[in-house]
N, C-alpha and C positions, 0 to 999 in steps of 0.2 A: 439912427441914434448910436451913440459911443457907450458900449458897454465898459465900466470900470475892470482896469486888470486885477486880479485876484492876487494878493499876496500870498506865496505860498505857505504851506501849515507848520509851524514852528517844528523841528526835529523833537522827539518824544528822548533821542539820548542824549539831546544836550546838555540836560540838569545833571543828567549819570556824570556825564564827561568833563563839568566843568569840577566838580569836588572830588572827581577823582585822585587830584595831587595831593590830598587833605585826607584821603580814606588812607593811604598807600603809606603816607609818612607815620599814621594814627598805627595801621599795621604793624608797621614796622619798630614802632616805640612798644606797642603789647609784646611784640612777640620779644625783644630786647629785657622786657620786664620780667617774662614768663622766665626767660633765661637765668637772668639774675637770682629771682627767686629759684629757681632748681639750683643753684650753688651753693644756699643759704646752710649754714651746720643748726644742729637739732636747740643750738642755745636762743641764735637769734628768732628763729623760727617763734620760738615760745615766745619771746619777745615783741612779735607781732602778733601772737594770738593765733597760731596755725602748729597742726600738726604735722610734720613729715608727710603722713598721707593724703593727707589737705592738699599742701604745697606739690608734693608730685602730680596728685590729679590735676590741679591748675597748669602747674608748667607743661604737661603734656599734652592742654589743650591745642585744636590748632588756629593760626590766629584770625581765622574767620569766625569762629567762636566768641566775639564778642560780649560781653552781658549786652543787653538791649539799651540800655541808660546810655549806652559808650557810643551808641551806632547814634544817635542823635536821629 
């Protein structure tokens, strides 16, 4: 009798590898934001509702730091 060939078992990093071009651009837009905001003066700042200290902690996150909402 003919035993069926076995297809072999899907790569486990493929799903990583394929949204990877999507995580990297997502990155690279936070850490662009993060920027921004650290150049912000104490007027606009108030303006959006943050303090200085706010806005520094933020901007100096790093941009694997995510909030979890972002990471989808």
């Amino acid at each position: 009798m003919f035993r069926p060939i076995a297809s072999p078992a899907p790569s486990r990093r493929l799903p990583l590898l394929r949204h990877l071009p999507a995580r990297l651009l997502a990155s690279l837009g936070l850490r662009r934001q993060r920027l921004a905001l650290a150049r912000l003066d104490d007027r606009l700042l108030a303006d959006i509702g943050l303090t200085p200290d706010a806005a520094r902690i933020e901007s100096e996150r790093p941009v694997w730091d995510a909030p979890a909402h972002w990471r989808g």
